[in-house]
N, C-alpha and C positions, 0 to 999 in steps of 0.2 A: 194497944199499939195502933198507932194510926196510919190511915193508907196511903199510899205515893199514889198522886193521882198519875203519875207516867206512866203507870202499870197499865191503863188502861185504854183500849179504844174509848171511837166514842160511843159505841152500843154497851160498852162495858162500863162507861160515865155516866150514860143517862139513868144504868140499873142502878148506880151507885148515889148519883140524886135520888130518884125516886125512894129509896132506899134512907134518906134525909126528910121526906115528904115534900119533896122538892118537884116541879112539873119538869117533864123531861128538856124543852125547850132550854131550860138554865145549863143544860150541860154541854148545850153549843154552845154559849156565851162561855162556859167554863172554858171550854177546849180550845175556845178561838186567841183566849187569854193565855194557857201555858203554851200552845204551841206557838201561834202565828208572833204573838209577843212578846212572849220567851220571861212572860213573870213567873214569879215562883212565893209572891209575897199576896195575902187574898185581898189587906186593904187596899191593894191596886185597882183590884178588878171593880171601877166604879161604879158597873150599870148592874153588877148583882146587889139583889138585896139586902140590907144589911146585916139582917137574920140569919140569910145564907152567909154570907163570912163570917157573923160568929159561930156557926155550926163547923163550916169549916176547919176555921182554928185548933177544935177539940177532936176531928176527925179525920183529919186530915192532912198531907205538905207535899210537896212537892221538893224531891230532891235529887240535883244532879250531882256525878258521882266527883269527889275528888281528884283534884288533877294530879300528879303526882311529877309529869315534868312536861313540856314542850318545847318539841324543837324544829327550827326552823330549817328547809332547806334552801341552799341557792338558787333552787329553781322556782319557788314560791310552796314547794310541799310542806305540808306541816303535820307533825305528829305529836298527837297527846301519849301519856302512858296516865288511866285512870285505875286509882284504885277502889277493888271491889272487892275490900274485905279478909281475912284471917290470911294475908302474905300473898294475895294473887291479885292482879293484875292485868288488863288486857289493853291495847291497843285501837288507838282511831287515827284513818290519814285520810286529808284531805287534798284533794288533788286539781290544782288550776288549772287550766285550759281557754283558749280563745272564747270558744262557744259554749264553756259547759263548767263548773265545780261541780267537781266528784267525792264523795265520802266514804269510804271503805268502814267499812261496821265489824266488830267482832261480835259471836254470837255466843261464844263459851268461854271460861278460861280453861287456857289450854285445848290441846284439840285429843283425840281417840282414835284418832285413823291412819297415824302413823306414817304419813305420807315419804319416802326417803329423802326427797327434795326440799323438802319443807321443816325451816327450823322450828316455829310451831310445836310441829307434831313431837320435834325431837325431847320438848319437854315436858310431855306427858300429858295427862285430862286430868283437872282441879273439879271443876261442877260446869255447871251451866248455868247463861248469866236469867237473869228472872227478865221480862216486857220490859221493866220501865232501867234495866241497865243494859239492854240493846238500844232502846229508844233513848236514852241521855245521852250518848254518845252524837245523838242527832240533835236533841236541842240544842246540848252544849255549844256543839261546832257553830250551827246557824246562827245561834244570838253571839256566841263571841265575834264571829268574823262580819257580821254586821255592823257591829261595834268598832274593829279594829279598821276595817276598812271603810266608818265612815260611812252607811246606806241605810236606808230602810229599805231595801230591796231582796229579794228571795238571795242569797248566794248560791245555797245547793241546790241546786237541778237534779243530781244525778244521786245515787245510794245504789251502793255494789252492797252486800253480804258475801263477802271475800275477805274479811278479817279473821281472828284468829277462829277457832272453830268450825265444825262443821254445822250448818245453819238446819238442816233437817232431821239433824239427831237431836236437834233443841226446839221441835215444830211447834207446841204447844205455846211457847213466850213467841216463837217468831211471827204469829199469823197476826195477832192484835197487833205489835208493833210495826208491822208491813201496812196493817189496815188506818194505823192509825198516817204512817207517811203518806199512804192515797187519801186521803179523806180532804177534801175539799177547805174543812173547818179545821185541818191541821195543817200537814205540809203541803198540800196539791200535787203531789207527785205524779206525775205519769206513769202508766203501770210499763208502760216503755222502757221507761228511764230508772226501773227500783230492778236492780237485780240480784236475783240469789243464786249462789253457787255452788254446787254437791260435787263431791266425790264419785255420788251414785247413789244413793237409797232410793234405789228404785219404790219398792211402796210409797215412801214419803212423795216423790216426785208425784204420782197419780193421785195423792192428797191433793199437793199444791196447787195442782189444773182444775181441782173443781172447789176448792174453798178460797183462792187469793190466788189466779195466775198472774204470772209478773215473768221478766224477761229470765232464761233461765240460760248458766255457765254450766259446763258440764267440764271437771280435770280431769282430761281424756288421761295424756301424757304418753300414752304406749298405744301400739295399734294392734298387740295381740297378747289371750290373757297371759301366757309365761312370763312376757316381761312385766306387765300390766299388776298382773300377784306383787311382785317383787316390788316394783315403785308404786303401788296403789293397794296395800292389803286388800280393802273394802271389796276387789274384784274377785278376791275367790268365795266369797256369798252372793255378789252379784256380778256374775262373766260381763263380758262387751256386747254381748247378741242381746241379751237381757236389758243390759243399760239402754243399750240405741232403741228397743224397743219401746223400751218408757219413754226415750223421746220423741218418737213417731208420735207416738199416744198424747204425749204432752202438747205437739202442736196443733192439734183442734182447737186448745184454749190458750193457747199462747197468746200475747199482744206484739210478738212480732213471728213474721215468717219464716226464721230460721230460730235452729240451737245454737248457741255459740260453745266451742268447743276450746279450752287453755288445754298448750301443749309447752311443758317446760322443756326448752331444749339442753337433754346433756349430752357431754362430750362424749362421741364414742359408743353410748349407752341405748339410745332413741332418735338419735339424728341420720343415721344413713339411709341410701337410697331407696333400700329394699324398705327400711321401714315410711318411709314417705309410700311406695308402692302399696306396700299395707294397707296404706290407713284409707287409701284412693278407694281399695278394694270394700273395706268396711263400711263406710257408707257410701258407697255405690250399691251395695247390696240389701241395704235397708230403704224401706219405701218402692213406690212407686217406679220413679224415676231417679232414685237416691235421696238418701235423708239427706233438708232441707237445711246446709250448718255454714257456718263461717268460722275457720281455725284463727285461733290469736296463740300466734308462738312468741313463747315468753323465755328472754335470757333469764338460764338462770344465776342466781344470785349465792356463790357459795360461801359454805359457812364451814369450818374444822371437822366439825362431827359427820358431814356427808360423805365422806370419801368423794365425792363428785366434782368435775369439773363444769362449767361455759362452754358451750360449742362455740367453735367458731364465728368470725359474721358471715366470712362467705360460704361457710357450709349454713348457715340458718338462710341465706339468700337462695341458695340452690334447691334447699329444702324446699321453700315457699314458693317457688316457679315451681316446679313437681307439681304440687296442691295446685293452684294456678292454671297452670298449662291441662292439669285433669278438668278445671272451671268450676273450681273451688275457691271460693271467698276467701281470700288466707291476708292476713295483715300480721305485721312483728312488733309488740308492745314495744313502745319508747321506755326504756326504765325512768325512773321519775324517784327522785327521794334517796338516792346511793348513798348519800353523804350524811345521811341521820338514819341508814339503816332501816329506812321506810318503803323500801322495797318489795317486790313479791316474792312471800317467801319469806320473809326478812322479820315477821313481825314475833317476837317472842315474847317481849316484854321482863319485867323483873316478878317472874315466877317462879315458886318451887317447883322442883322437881320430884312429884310425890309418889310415883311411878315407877323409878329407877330405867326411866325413859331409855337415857343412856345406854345405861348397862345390855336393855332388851334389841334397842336397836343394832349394838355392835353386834349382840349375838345372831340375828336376823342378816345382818352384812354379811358373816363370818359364813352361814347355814346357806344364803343363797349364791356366794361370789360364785360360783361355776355355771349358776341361770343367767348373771348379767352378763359371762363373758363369751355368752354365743354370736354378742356381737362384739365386729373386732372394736377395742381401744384406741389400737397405737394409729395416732395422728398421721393421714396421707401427705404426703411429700405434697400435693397436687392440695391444695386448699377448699377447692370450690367442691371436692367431692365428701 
């Protein structure tokens, strides 16, 4: 069987030349060819030898994953569904902006962490996707919208790992493919601008700072562990004090000076005042001077199976002045994509269900209603509170 060179950084290229009897040199010309160029055919590659293309042929290809549909949004969002294999399926949205295209990557089909807010999680973990089918999701997009739109110019800027899976539970494929979007001879990404986003796997996270730091998301979503357990399983292995300390710990090698912290606002659930007071209190009391974060409160996006509503806008506004007014960095996501279900949260894809996802989550609904309803529900007459 021969090898997908997307599998590969480029330190993992040049072993795989050498490994050809090739000098290592040929593998930045190789790399410079499937990324920056986006070929995937070898008699392209002109200025390799032609020795090395026919070795190649017999050892090799390069292949991006089948699209399975696309769809456009009014806003300019676009989503693929690729598929990756025996009924699963996962997710890439690309996201336009004035100053920036943004790329949402998935990292597994299906997710494991069961998040309650998150339709993902509601349908169970399939595998985890290998290097070169996180990383196709990023050729694919860059050479198609080069194409569509006409440039030979960079479009993506930007790579979140906020797509379906959790990114640190799949660390081993995620680090060559992170290395290979930095790599100067691939996609030149900014270690700014490539971010990944956890749950919490606190170990993995003090991985990440010393082998590949990048900007790092943290789905806070609650500001204490009772509620925290319930909308974020992953917290009863790893509490909040523990989390935030891995992110003290992470910002010595961070490339930016804060965490960014997603907080999905639900109605009733997470959004009133005492829990804004909380979360003031939590990291005010990590660090120094308070841990170093900036909040992005994200509407959320419901779906049948969450029993969950959308707060309000003027209670997410009142929220965000709380955060604020404490001199906390707090910004409210634009949603982007509603209309093709490209949403956060939003991404499920056409997946099995191999888990009985369903069935465990109602029963977890069912076992915790009396934890969620310590805070009230029923909607204030008064809006803004």
């Amino acid at each position: 069987m021969t090898a997908n060179l997307l599998d590969f950084d480029l330190e993992g290229l040049a072993v795989f030349c050498e490994g050809l009897g090739e000098k290592r040199f040929r593998a930045t010309q190789l790399f410079r060819w499937i990324h920056q160029r986006g070929a995937n055919d070898f008699d392209q590659m002109s200025d390799l030898a032609k020795s090395l293309r026919e070795k190649l042929k017999t050892t090799a290809h390069i292949a991006a994953l089948p699209v399975l549909s696309q769809h456009m949004s009014q806003d300019g969002t676009i989503k693929w569904l690729f598929d990756v294999g025996d009924g699963n399926a996962v997710e890439s949205v690309f996201i336009p902006e004035d100053d920036r295209g943004t790329l949402c990557v998935s990292s597994q089909a299906g997710c494991a962490v069961g998040c309650r807010f998150c339709s993902t999680g509601h349908q169970g973990f399939s595998r985890n996707l290998s290097t070169a089918e996180i990383l196709a999701q990023l050729w694919f997009a860059e050479h198609f919208l080069r194409k569509h739109l006409g440039t030979d110019e960079r479009v993506i800027s930007n790579v979140v790992m906020m797509g379906m899976g959790e990114p640190l539970q799949n660390y081993s494929a995620l680090i060559p493919a992170l290395k290979a979007m930095l790599d100067d001879h691939g996609y030149g990404l900014s270690r700014r601008r490539v971010t990944v986003s956890t749950s919490g796997v606190v170990p993995m996270i003090d991985r990440l700072a010393q082998d590949c730091p990048v900007a790092l998301a943290v789905s806070l979503h609650a500001p204490n562990d009772a509620l925290r357990d319930v909308l974020v399983p992953l917290n009863r292995k790893y509490p909040l004090d523990e989390l935030l300390q891995a992110c003290e710990r992470y910002l010595a090698h961070a490339p930016r000076d804060f965490i960014t912290f997603e907080y999905c606002m639900l109605d009733g659930v997470n959004d009133q005042p005492e829990h804004a007071r909380q979360l003031i209190d939590l990291v005010q009391r990590h660090g120094r001077q308070g841990l170093r974060c900036k909040f992005n409160l994200i509407p959320f996006n419901p779906f049948p199976a969450s029993g969950l509503l959308r707060s309000p806008q003027p209670r997410v506004q009142a929220f965000a002045k709380a955060l604020l007014d404490a001199g906390i960095v707090t910004t409210v996501r634009k949603t982007r994509g509603d209309d093709i279900d490209a949403a956060c949260g939003q991404l499920a894809g056409d997946v099995r269900d191999r888990t009985r996802a369903q069935e465990r989550m109602a029963t977890q609904r069912h076992a915790h209603e009396q934890v969620i309803r310590f805070t009230p529900v029923t909607p204030s007459k008064d809006p803004s509170q």
